[in-house]
N, C-alpha and C positions, 0 to 999 in steps of 0.2 A: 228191481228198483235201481234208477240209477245214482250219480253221485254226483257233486257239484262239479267234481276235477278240479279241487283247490284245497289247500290244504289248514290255509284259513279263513278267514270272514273279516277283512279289515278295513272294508266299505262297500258301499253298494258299485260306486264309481268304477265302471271297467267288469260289473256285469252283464250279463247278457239276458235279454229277455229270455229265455230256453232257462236261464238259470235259475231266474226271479217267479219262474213261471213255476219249477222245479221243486222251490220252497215254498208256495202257496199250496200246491198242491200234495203236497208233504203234510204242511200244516193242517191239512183238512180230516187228512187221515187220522191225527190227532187230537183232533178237536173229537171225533169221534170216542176220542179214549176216554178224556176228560166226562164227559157224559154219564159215563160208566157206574156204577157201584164203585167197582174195584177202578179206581183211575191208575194202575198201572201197568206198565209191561216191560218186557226183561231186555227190553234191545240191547240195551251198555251196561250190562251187570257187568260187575267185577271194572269198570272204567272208572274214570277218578276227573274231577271236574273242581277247578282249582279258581275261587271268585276273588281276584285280586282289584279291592275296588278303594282309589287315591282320591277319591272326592265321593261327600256324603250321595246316598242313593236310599230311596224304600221301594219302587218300585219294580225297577229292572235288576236290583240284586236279588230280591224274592223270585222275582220273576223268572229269571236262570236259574234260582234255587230251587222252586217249586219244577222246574222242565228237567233238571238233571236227576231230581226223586223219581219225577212221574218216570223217566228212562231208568231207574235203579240204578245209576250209577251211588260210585261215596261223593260227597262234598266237603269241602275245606271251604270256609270261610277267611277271608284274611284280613286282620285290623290292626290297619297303618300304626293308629296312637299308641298299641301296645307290640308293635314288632320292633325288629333292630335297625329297619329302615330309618327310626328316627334319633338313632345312636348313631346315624352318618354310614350306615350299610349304604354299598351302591345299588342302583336298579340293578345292575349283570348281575351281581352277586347275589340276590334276592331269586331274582330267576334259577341264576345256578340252583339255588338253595331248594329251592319248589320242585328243581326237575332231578335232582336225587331221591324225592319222594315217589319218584314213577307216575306221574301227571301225565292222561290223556288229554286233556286242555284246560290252558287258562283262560279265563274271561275277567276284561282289563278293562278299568275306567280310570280314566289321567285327564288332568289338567290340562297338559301341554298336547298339541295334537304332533303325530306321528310314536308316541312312545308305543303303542300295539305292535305299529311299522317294525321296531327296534327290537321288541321281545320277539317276533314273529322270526323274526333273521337271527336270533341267537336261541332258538329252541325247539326241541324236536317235536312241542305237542302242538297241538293244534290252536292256536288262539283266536281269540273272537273279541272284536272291538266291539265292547261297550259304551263306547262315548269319548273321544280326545279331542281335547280343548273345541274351539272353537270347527275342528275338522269333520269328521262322520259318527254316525249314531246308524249303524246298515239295520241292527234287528227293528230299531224302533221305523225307521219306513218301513221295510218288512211287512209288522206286525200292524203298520195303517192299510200299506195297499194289500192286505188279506180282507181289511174290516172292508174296505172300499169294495173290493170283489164281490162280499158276501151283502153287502148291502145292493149292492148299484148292477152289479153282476157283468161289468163290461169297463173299460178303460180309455180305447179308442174314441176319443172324442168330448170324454168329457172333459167338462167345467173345474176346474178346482185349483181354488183363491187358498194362499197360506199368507197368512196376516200376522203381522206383527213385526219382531226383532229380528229380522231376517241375516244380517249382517251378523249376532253373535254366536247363531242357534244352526247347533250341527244335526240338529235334525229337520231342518228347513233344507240344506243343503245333500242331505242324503236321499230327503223323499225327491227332490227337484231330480235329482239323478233317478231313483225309481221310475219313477210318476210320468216323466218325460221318455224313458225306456221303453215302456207299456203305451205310450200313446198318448196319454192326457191333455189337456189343452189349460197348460199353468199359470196363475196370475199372482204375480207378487205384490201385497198389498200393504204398504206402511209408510213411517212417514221416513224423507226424504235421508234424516241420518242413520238408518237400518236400512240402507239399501247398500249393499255390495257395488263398490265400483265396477263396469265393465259387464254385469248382469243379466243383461242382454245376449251377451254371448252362450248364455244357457238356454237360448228358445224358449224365455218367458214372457207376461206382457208384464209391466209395471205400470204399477196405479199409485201415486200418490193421492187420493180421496179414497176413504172406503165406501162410500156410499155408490161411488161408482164399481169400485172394484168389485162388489159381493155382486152388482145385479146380473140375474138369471147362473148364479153357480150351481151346481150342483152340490159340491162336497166344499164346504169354509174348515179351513185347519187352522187351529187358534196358536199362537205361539207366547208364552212368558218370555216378558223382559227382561232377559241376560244380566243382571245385576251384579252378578259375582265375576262374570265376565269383561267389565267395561269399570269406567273408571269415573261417568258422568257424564255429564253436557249433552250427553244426546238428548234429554226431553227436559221441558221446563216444571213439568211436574205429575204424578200420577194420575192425579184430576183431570191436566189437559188431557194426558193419554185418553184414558176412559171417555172421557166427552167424543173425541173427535175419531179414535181407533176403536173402543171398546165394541163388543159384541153385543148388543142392544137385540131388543124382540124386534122394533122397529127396520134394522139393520137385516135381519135374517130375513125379513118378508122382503127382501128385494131379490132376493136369491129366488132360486127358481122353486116349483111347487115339489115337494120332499125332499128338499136339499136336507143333508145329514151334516151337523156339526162334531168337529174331532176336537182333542185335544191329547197333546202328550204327558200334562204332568207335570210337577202342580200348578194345581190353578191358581192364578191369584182374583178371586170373586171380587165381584165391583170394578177392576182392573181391568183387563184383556176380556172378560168374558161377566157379562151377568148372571146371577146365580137363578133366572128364571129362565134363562137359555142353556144356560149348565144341567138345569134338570129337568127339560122337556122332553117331547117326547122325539124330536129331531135331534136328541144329542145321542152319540154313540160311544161316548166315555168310556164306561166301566165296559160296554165289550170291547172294546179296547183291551185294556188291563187285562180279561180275558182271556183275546186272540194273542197276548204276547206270550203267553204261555205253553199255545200250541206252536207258535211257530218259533219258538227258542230250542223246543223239542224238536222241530226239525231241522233246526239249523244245525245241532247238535250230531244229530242220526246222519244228516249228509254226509258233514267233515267225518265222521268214521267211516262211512262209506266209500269217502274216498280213501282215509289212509289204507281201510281194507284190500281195497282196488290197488293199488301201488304196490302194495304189500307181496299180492299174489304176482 
């Protein structure tokens, strides 16, 4: 088996398809585990898996937490409101503090983006970006272009429209880095104040109409509006949204015939997405939620792999 050759995971950005390609098929071997009776196995016993997470989360912190069981490692959970972070401890110090415990990695969600950057350069374990600020979210493309694989079975060429807040939402910006690695043929769809300046120089198309943007897609990825991110003025009100962006039955029948609809969590129903396109049978949601399972187990199993490799 081999190893990513990194020592951490702190965006998709500046991997390499061989790499991306590395964890998918990682993750498969896992998904097989999952299956199982017995959903475990002993890869990281005795390894220590340290969830350091600065902004609420139910998904992705279970989701690392249920992948570091399935590998037997221990887990530490860590909560900001009751540590000494909020007695004016600094981040170094907090890090310091976690890596006297003998931590094989931490996995970090921050506000501000580049703070994984920062723990990554002042620590010997391995860390894995879970989310900073507005910057990258690597497992959560990851764990779509796995679902995409297993659905669509191919990359090169396809269709696939990410709708929404594209400007706040660092998992728009990590799949765009995936998605475009692998081959896909990307369409950024929203309206005009979620469009990233300069945009274009990502080899995407932009659609300001979504009615244009979804026909003949293959794969639509639904994106929640950044609220905690933004400060306003970008949209006149939820209702327009929904009218003119929202993911409509109507909207999906322009997409091509089996096109699969994504989404990363949470939805806001009526909003970004209807709740009768949320729960057909062209959505692929909750495998979703699923595949992030498998492939956090292998994100996990790589980076040991690699410090193993360095090691010897």
């Amino acid at each position: 088996m081999s190893s990513l050759g990194i020592k951490d995971l702190l965006g998709i950005k500046g991997l390499s398809r061989k790499q991306i390609y590395l964890v998918l098929d990682t993750a498969a071997g896992f998904k097989d585990v999952l299956k199982r009776d017995i959903k475990k196995v002993p890869a990281l016993r005795g390894k220590t898996v340290f969830n350091l997470f600065f902004e609420p989360s139910t998904r992705t912190r279970t989701s690392f937490e249920l992948a570091a069981k399935r590998l037997s490692t221990d887990v530490i959970n860590f909560s900001v409101p009751t540590s000494s972070f909020v007695k004016g401890e600094s981040l170094l110090d907090t890090i310091r503090t976690i890596e006297s415990y003998g931590v094989d990695y931490i996995v970090i969600r921050h506000s501000s983006s580049g703070v994984p950057h920062f723990i990554a350069r002042h620590s010997h374990a391995s860390v894995v970006n879970a989310g900073d600020g507005i910057n990258e979210h690597p497992t959560q493309a990851l764990l779509d272009a796995f679902t995409i694989k297993e659905k669509k079975g191919y990359f090169e060429g396809l269709k696939i429209a990410i709708v929404g807040d594209i400007l706040h939402s660092r998992v728009a910006k990590s799949n765009i880095y995936c998605l475009r690695e692998l081959g896909a043929e990307l369409r950024i769809v929203a309206p005009p104040t979620f469009v990233p300046h300069g945009i274009d120089s990502f080899g995407v198309e932009v659609y300001f109409d979504a009615d244009k943007g979804l026909k003949d897609v293959d794969v639509i990825m639904m994106l929640r509006i950044q609220n905690e991110r933004q400060e306003g003025g970008f949209l006149p009100s939820s209702d327009e949204y929904s009218r003119f962006w929202g993911l409509t039955e109507e909207r999906l029948a322009r997409a091509s015939q089996g096109a699969v609809v994504m989404h990363p969590g949470p939805m806001n129903r009526g909003v970004e997405i209807m709740s009768e396109v949320a729960d057909s049978t062209s959505s692929v949601i909750l495998e979703q939620v699923t595949n992030g399972v498998a492939v956090r187990m292998a994100v996990l199993y790589l980076l040991n792999r690699t410090r193993v490799t360095k090691h010897v």
